[in-house]
C-alpha positions as CSV (number, residue, x, y, z in Angstrom):
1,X,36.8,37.5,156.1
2,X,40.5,38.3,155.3
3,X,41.8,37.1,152.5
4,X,45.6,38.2,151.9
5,X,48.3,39.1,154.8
6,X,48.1,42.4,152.6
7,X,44.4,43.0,154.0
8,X,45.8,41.5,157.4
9,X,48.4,43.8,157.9
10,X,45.9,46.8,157.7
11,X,43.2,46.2,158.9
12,X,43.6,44.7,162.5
13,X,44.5,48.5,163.2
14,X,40.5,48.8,161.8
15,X,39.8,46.3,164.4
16,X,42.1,48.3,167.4
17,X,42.9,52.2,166.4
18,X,44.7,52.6,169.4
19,X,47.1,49.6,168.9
20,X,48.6,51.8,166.0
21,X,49.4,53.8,168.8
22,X,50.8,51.6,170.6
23,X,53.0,50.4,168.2
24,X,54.5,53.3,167.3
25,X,55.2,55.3,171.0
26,X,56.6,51.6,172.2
27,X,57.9,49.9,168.9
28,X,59.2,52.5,167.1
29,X,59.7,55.1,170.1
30,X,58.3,57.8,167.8
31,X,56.8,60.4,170.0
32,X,53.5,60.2,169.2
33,X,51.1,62.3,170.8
34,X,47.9,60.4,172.6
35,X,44.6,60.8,171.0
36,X,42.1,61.5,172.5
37,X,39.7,59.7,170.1
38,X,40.7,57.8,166.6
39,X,37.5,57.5,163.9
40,X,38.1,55.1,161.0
41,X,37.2,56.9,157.8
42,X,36.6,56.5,154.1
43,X,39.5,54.8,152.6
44,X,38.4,55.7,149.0
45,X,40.9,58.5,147.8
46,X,39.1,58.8,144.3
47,X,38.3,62.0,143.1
48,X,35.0,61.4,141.5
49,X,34.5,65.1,140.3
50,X,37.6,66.3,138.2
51,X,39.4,69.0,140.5
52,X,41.5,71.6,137.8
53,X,44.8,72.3,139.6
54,X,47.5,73.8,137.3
55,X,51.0,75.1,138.3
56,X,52.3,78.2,136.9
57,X,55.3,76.8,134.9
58,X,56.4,73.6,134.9
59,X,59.7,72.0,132.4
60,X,61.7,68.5,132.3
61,X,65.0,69.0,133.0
62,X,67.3,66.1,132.0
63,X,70.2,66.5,133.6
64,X,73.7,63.8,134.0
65,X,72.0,62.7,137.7
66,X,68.9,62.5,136.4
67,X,65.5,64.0,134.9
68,X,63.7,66.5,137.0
69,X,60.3,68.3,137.0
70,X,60.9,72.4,137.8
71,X,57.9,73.4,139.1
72,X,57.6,77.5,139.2
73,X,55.3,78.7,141.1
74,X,54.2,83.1,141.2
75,X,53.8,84.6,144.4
76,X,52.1,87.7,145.3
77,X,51.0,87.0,148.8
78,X,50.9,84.8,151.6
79,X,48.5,82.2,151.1
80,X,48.1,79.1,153.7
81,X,46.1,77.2,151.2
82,X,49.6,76.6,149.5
83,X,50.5,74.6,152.5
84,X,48.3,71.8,151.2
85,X,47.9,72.6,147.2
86,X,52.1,72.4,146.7
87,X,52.7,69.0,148.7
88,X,49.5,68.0,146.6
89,X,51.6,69.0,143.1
90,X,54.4,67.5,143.7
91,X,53.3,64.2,144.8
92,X,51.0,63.9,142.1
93,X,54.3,65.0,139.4
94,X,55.8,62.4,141.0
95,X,53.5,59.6,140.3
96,X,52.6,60.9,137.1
97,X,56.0,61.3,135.3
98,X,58.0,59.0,138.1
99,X,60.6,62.0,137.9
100,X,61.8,64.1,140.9
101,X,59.8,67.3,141.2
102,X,61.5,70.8,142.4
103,X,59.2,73.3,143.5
104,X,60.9,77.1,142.8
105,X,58.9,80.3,144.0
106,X,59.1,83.4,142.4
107,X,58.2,86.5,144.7
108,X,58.4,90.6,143.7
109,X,57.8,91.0,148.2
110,X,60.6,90.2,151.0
111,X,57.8,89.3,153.6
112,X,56.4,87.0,150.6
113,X,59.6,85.5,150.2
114,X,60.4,84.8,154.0
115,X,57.0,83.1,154.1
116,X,57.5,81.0,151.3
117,X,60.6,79.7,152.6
118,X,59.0,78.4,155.5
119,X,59.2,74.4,154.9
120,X,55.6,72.8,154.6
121,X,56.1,70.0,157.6
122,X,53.2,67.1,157.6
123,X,53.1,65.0,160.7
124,X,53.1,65.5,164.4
125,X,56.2,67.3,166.1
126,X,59.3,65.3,166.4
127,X,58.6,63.2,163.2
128,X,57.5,64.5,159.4
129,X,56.0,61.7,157.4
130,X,56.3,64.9,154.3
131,X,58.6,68.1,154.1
132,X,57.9,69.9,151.1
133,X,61.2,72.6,151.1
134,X,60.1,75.3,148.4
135,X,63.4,77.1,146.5
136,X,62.4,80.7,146.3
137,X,63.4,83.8,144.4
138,X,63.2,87.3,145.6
139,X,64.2,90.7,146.1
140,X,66.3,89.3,148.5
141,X,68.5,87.1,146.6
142,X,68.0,87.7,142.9
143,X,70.9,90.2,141.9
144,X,70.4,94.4,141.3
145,X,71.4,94.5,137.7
146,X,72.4,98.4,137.2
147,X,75.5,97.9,135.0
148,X,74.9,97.8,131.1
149,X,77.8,95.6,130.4
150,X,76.7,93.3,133.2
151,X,72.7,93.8,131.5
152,X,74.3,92.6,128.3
153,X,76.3,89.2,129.3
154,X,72.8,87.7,130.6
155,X,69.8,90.1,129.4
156,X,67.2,87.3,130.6
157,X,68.4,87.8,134.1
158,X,68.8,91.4,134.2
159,X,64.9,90.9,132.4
160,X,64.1,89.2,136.0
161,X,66.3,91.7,138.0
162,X,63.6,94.6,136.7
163,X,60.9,92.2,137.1
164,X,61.5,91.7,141.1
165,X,63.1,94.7,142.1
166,X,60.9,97.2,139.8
167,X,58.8,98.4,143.3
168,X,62.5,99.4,144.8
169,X,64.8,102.0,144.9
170,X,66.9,101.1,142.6
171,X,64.5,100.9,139.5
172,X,65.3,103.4,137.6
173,X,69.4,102.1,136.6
174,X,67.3,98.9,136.4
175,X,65.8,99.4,134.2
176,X,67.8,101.9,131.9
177,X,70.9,99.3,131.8
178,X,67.8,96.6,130.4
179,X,67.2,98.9,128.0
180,X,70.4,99.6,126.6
181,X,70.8,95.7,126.7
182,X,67.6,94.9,124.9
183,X,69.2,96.6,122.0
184,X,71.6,94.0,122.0
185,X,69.2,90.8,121.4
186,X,66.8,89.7,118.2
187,X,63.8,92.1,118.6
188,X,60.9,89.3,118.8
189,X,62.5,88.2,122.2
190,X,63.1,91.9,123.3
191,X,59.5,92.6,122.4
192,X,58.7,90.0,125.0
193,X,60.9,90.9,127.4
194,X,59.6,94.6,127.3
195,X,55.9,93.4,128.1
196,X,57.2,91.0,130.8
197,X,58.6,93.8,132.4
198,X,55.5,96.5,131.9
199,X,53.1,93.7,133.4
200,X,55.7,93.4,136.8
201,X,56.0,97.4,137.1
202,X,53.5,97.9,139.9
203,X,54.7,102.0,140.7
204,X,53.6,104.4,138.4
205,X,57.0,106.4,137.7
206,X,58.7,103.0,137.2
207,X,56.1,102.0,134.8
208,X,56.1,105.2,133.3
209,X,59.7,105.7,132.9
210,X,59.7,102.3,131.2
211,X,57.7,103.2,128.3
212,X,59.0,106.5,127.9
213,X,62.9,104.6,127.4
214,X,60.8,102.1,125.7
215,X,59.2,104.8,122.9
216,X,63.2,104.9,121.4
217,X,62.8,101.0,120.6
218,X,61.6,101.0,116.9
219,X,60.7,97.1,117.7
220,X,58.6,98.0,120.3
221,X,55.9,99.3,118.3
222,X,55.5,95.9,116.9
223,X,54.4,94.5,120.6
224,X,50.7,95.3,121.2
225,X,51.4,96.7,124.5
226,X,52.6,99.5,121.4
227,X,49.1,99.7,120.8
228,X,47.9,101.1,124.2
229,X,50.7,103.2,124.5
230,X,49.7,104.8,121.0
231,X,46.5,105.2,122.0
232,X,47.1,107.4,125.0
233,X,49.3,109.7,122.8
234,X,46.5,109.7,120.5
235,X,44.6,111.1,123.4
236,X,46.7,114.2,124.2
237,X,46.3,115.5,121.0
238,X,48.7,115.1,117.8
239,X,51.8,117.5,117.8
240,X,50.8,119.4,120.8
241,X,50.1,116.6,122.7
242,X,53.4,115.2,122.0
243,X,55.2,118.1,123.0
244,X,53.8,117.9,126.5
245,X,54.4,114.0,126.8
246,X,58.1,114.7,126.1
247,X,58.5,117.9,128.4
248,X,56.9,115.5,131.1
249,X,58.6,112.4,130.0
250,X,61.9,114.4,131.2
251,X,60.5,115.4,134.1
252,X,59.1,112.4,135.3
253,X,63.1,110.9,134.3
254,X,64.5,113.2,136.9
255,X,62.1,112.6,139.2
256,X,62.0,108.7,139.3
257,X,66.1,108.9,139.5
258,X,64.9,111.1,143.2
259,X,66.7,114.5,141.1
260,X,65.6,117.6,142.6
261,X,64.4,119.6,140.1
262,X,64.3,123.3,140.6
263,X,61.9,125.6,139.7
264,X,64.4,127.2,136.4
265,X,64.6,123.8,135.4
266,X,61.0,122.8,135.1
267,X,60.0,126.4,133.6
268,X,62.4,126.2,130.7
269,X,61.4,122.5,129.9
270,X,58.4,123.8,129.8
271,X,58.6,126.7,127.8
272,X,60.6,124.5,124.7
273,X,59.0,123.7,121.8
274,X,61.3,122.0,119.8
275,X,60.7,118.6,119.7
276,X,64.5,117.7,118.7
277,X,65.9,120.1,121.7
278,X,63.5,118.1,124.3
279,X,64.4,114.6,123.0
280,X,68.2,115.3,123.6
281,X,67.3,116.3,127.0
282,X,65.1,113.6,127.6
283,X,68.2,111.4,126.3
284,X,70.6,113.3,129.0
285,X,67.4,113.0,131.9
286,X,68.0,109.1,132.2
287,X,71.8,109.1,132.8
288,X,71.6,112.8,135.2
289,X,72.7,113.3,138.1
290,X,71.7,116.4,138.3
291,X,68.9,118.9,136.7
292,X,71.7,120.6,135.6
293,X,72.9,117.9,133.6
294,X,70.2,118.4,130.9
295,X,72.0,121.4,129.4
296,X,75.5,120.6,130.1
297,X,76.5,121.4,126.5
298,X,74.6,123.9,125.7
């Protein structure tokens, strides 16, 4: 028994599947393919067990057009599950805060990137009922921050400028220009920035060469990431141990800025004792251009 033109209008395509097919190739002219078969199913969308789905980030914007949800989302990798879990988000924001959601990728991989670019179509060919058009950003369009000044005017940017382009070439005037700009800002933030940066650093030099500019930044002790750095020194022995970490700590400066080092070079950095001689040179390894460099006043 139908009771309401609201039931009607529903379910006479329960009654004849293929008359919704009908009515949309011939009464809308939408191109929709011909089944082979159509199965009513389970019109109950209820979730009876609770499902835990959380996005990364997500803030309320309120903006002069209007209030928006900015839904940040981390990629490391291609995932097609994505293509049914971010549709899934935003429709649910949506109904939830009855605000317009905007989902924004955030990728440290080009091929990561392209993929999450792809817009998510749901429909047949020729006609989406949903396009979900992700914003992403990547190695490819967030900006190489080398210059200092430039670090200075906007250090959360150049913060994400290390944090996407810390596997690339270009890491090491990164991430010297951050931390010349870090010195700039109140330390509780910079202490934050510092361990957003050391979690992103996935090659070893980079990394490295980040905690050894990072050992100059008397806040930096106060982060706990200080702790673990500690600890290794602690390993390598007291003063002789941190003799050798600053002869390699140089090294490792020329070599993540791709500066030959000769072999004269490395045997007298090696043969120096004085703590105060090696942490000038380390000071003059992150700016050389050249192994040379290191006693250019000397």
């Amino acid at each position: 028994m139908v009771g309401s033109s609201h039931e009607a209008l529903h379910r006479i395509f329960q009654k004849d599947p293929a008359l919704l097919t009908r009515a949309l190739q011939q009464v809308l002219h939408v191109p929709f393919p011909e089944p082979r078969e159509i199965a009513a199913l389970n019109v109950d969308l209820t979730e009876i067990e609770p499902v835990e789905r959380r996005v990364d980030t997500l803030l309320r914007a309120e903006t002069d057009d209007g209030t928006y949800l900015l839904v940040v989302e981390s990629q490391g990798k291609a995932d097609e599950r994505k293509r049914g879990s971010w549709p899934y988000y935003l429709s649910y924001l949506y109904e939830k805060y009855r605000c317009e959601p905007v989902l924004i990728v955030i990728t440290q991989n080009t091929a990561t990137a392209r993929w999450a670019a792809r817009p998510i179509h749901l429909g047949f060919p020729g006609w989406d009922s949903l396009t979900v058009r992700p914003l992403v950003l990547g190695p490819d369009n967030v900006p190489v921050i080398t210059d200092e000044h430039q670090a200075e005017r906007d250090v959360p940017l150049a913060v994400l400028s290390a944090m996407t382009h810390g596997r690339g070439p270009k890491a090491a005037p990164i991430l010297e220009s951050l931390a010349t700009a870090l010195k700039t800002i109140d330390p509780d933030s910079a202490a934050v920035f510092v361990q957003f940066v050391d979690s992103c650093l996935a090659d070893p030099q980079a990394k490295q060469m980040w905690r050894d500019l990072m050992t100059a930044i008397q806040y930096f002790w106060r982060h706990p990431l200080a702790e673990q750095v500690r600890e290794e020194g602690r390993e390598q022995g007291i003063e002789e141990g941190r003799i050798a970490a600053q002869r390699d700590m140089i090294l490792r400066a020329l070599e993540c800025r791709a500066v030959p080092v000769p072999d004269d070079v490395r045997d007298r950095v090696n043969a120096c004792e004085d703590p105060s001689q090696l942490d000038t040179w380390f000071q003059r390894a992150v700016h050389a251009t050249s192994a040379a460099d290191l006693f250019v006043e000397e």
